[in-house]
N, C-alpha and C positions, 0 to 999 in steps of 0.2 A: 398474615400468611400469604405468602405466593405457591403458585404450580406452576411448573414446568412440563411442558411436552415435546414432544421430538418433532419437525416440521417437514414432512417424505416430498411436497411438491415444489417443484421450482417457481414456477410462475408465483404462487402465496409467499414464498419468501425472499422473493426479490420484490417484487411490490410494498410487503412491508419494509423492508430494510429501505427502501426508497421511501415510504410514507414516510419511515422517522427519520430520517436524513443521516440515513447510514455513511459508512465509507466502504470505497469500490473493495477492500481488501473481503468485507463479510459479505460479496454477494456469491450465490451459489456459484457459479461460476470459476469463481477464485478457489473454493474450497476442491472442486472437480478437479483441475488444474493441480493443484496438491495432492488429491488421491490419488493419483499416478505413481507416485511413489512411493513412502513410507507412511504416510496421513494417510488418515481418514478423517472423513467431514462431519461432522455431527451438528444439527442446526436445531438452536435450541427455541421455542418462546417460553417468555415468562409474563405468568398474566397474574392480577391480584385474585383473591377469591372469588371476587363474583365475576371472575373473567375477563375483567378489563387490561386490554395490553399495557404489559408495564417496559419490554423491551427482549431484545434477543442478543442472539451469541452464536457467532457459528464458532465451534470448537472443533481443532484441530489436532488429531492424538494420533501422540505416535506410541508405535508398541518397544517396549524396551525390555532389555534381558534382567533376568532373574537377578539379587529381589524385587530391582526397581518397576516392573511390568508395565506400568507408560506414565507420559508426559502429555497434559492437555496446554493448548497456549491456542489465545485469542486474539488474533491480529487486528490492530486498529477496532476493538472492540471493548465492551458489551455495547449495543445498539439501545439508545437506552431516547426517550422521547424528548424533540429541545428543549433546551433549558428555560427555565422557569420555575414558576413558585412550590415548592417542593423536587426540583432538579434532584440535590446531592443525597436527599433521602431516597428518590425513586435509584439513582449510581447504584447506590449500596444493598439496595431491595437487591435490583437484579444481578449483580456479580457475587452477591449471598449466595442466589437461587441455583446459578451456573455454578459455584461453588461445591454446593450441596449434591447438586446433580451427579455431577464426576464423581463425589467422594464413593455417592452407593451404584453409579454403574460403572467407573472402568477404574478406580482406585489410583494407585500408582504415586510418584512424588509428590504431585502438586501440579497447580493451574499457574499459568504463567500468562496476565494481560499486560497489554500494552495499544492503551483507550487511546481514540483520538480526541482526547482531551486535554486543554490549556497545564501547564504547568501551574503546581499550587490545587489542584481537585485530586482529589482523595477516593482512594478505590474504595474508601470504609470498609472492610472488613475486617473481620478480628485477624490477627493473626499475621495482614498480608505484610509483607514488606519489601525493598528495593532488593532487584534484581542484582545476581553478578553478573549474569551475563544478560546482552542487551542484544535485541534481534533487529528490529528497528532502531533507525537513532534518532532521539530528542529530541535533538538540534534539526531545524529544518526553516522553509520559508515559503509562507504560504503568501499569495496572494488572495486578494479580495477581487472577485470578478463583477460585483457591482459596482466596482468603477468605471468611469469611461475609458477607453481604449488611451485615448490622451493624457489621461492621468495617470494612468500604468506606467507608459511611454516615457512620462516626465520624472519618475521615479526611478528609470535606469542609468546607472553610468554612461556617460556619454558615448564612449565607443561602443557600448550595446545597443545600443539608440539608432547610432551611428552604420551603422552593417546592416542592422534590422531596413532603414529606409535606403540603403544605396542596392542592398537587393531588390526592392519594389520598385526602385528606376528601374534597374537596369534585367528585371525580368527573369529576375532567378524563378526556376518552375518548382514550387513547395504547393503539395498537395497531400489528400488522405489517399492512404493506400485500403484496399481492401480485397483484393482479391488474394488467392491464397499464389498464385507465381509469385506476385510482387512482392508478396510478402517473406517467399524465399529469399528472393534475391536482394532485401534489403538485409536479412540475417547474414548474406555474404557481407555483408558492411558494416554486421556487429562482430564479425571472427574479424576483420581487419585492425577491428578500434581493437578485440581483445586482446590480439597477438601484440599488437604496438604498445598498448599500455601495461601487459603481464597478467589479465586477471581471468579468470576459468567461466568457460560457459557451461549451463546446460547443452544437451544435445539438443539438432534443430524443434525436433518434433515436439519436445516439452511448448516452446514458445509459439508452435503454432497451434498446441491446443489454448496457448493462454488468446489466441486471435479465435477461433473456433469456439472455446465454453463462452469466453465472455461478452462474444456477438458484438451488437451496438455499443455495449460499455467499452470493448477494445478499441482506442482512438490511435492508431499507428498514422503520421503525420513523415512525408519525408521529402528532400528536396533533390532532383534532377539532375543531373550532369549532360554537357552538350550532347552528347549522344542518347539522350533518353534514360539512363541510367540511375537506380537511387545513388546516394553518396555519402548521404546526411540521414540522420533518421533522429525523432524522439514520438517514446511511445505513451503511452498514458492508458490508466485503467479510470472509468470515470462511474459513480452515482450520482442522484440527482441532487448532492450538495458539495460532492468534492471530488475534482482532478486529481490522480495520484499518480507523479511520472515514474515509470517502471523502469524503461531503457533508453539509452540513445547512445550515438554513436556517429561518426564519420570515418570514412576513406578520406584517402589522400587527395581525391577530387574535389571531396566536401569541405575539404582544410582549405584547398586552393582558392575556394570560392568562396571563403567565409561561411560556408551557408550555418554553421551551429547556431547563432543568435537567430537568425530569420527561424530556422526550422524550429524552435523552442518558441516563440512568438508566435506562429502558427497550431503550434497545439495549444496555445494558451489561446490563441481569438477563435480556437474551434470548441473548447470547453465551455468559452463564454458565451459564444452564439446557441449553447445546448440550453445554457439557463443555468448552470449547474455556477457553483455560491464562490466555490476556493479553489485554488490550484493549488497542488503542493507538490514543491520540487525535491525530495523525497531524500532529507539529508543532507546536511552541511558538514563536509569534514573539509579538514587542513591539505586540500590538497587541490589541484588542479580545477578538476571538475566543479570542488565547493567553491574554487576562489570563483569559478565561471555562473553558477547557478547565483551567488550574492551579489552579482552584477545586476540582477534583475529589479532589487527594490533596495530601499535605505534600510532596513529592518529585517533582523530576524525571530524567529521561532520558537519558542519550546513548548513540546506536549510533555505529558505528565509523565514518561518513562515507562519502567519496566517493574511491574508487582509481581510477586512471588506469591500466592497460599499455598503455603506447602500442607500436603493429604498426610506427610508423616516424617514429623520431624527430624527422626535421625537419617532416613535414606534420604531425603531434600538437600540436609547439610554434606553429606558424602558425596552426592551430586552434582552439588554448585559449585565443589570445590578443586572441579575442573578435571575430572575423570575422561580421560580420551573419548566415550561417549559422548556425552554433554557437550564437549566441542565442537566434537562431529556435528553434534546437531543442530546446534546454533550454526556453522561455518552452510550446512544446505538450504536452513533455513533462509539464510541471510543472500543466498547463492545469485546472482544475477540471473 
């Protein structure tokens, strides 16, 4: 038997999400950042009967119209303790418990995870099964940051390599940003990538609470232009076992100067300098960007996908199967 309880303090649930080597997506922070608009956060723990922590969940539930009344989904979660002897029994205890939980307080279609876990682990539960639609994607590529810096290094395509050290000659300025101007005025540098490349932002204020809730965990890294200006940026959300890059971007300054690889190489030796385990460059698709981000190492990724439990079979099926809603929702979730 497990119990579930609802967890009201910040500090207790990022600690623990940290003790068990969460990922940056479940720490309070990120859920706050999402209550802004149609979410709510709900942070679960699951402890065995005599109390002992077995793992958590921050659940994210949006309210939906009549009959469907909501949608829970678990980003990069259940938080579940590392693996080890009893691992996929302790998986299943807790995405049961988170399971259970939703059925008798907010009901609605179904729980939607999607763990930061290896491809081939099993949500175990009865019932669950693959997503249609998919919020995060699979495919990705994570590095190992207990490598040495040289190792990484050695594992890039040459021209990555290659731009990464003619910026260190030649003194390109790539630094963390933190204050909240500079932090404006590199989001003028992601309406430039967005306009150039066609793809929709949030408005500013969204992203500057994702700098603002998630404090230290927010790693905004960007590179300079001769006039002091950012140009380049990539952002990264980080706990104490994984990097997870959020955004990046360049202007035309940043193009001119190559700075993308430098500035992506910089958040990754300022994740590694944290102590934190993995970087993950957050999605590999067929297109520019993915061809850019698979330059970084000879290897890629896959986590386990997208689980469905659906709370009630016939509205789950109605829903998955691609109701103007349902898109909606996936297309904000998914939202840059």
């Amino acid at each position: 038997m497990t119990r579930v309880n609802e967890v009201l303090d910040r500090a207790a649930w990022d600690g623990e999400v940290n003790a068990l080597g969460g990922h940056p997506l479940q720490l309070w922070g990120w859920g706050e950042v999402k209550g802004m608009g149609e979410w709510t956060p709900r942070r679960l723990r699951v402890t065995s009967q005599d109390g002992a922590p077995l793992g958590l969940a921050q659940v994210l539930v949006r309210r939906l119209p009549a009959p469907f009344k909501a949608l829970s989904y678990v980003p990069r979660g259940p938080v579940v303790a590392p693996d080890g002897t009893g691992a996929d029994v302790a998986r299943r205890e807790v995405a049961e418990a988170v399971v259970e939980w939703c059925r008798a307080h907010l009901g609605g279609v179904g729980v939607s995870f999607e763990p930061a876990w290896a491809e081939g682990v099993a949500l175990g539960v009865a019932g669950a099964r693959r997503a249609r639609n998919t919020i995060l994607y699979p495919s990705t590529l994570i590095l190992d940051l207990e490598r040495e810096p040289d190792a990484l290094l050695a594992d890039m395509r040459k021209s990555t390599r290659y731009e990464i050290r003619k910026a260190q000659r030649e003194g390109l300025v790539v630094r963390r940003v933190t204050g909240e101007d500079e932090v404006r005025a590199v989001l003028g540098v992601y309406h430039e990538t967005a306009r150039r490349a066609g793809f929709a932002l949030h408005d500013d204020e969204y992203y500057l609470a994702v700098h603002r809730e998630l404090g230290e965990a927010s790693r905004l890294v960007a590179a300079f232009d001769e006039d002091g200006q950012p140009c380049c940026f990539a952002w990264a959300a980080t706990s104490s076992s994984t990097a997870f890059l959020l955004y990046g971007g360049a202007n035309d300054a940043g193009r001119r100067l190559r700075a993308t690889a430098p500035v992506y190489w910089a958040s990754i030796t300022d994740a590694r300098e944290l102590g934190v385990g993995a970087y993950d460059l957050n999605g590999l698709l067929n297109d520019g960007i993915g061809e850019f981000k698979r330059s970084f190492a000879k290897h890629e990724d896959q986590l386990a996908g997208t689980w469905d439990v659906p709370l009630n079979a016939a509205l789950h099926t109605a829903w998955e199967r691609g109701l103007p809603t349902a898109k909606k929702v996936v297309r904000r979730l998914r939202g840059r």
